[in-house]
Structure formats: C-alpha cells, structure tokens
N, C-alpha and C positions, 0 to 999 in steps of 0.2 A: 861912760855917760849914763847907761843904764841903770848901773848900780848905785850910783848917786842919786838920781833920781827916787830907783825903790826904796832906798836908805832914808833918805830926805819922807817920799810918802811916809813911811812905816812911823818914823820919828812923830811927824806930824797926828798921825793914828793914833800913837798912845799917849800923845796929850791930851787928844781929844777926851777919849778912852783913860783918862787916869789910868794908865798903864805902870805904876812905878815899878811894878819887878824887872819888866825886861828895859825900860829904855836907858839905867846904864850902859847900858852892854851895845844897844841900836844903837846911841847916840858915840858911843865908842867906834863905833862900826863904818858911821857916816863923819865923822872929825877922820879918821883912819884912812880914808876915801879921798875924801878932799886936799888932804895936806899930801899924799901919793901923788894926786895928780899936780896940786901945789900952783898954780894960777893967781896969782893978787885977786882975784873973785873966789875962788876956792879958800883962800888961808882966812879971809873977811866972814865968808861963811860961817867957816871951821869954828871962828872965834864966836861968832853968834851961835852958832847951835850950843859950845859950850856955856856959857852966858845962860843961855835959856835952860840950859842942863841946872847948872848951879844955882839957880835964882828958887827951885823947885823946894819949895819950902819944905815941904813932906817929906824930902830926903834929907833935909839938915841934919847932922852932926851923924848921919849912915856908913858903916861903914862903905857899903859898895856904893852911894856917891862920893865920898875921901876917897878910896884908893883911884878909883874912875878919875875924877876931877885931875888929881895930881897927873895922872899920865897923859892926861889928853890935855894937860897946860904944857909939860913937858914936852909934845911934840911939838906945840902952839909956839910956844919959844924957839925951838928949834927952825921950824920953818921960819920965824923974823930975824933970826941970826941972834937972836937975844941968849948968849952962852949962858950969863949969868939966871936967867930964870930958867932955862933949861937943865943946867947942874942942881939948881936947887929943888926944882919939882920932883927932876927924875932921883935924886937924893932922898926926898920924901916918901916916892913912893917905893923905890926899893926896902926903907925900911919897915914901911907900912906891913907890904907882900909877906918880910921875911917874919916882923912881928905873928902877923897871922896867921903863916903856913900856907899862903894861897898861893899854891905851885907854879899854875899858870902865871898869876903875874911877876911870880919870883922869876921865873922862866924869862917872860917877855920885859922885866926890868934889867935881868941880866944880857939882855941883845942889846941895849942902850945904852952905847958909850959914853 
C-alpha cells in the first residue's frame, strides 16, 4: 500500500512539475503496482493513470512514451483477460524494444508470454 501511494504522489509531482523525463518510467512504476496487487479499484486506476500518461501531449509521437504506452496497455489487457489486446500490445512492443536496442525492455518483453 505504501508504494502505491509514493508512486501515485510522485506521479501526481511531475505533472505538477512538468516532469516529462522521468514520469514514463514512474507512471510505469505505479501501473506496475497496481495491476501486481490487481483489485477491480487497482486495475480502474491502472487504466487512468495510463489514460492521463497517454493524453500528455508533449510526449506524442516519443519514443519513451510508444514503448511505455504499449507495455503498460499490455499488462492493462492482461489483467481484463482481454488476450487479444494483450497479444497485440505486447507484440508491439517487443518489436519496438528489439527495433531500438533497448535491452531492458527487450529483456522485460521477453518475460511476457
């Protein structure tokens, strides 16, 4: 519950704060959180915080909001049972990762059944 919380403030901070370097990554962080703990209030969240992720106009057409987006949909699906959106996010962003060379999300697309 803690981390949720700090996650959620922190999120909240760098909108405040135009933060746009780090709150892929926080809002990654706290969608991550949420859909672990997985609550029909959590997975609701989850979808809002991405929602307010993607809506962020200053990131459009970014790379680190594209890879981000695709995988915190991918879980998003995943937690609704929705296969079909979850095959095709997580589809997405593996190829994004592997385009890129971004090891880590190569890494964490490849834990993604």
């Amino acid at each position: 519950d803690e981390a949720v919380d700090r996650a959620r403030a922190t999120v909240d901070e760098l909108h405040r704060r135009h933060g746009w370097a780090w709150t892929p990554f926080v809002t990654r962080v706290l969608v991550d959180i949420l859909l672990q703990r997985g609550t029909d209030t959590d997975v609701a969240e989850a979808r809002a915080a991405i929602d307010r992720f993607a809506a962020l106009s200053i990131l459009d057409g970014t790379t680190l909001r594209d890879i981000n987006l695709h995988r915190m949909l991918a879980l998003l699906s995943g937690a609704r049972g929705d296969d079909t959106g979850y095959r095709h996010h997580r589809d997405r962003y593996r190829k994004m990762a592997n385009e890129l060379g971004f090891e880590g999300h190569m890494q964490w697309a490849e834990e993604m059944p």
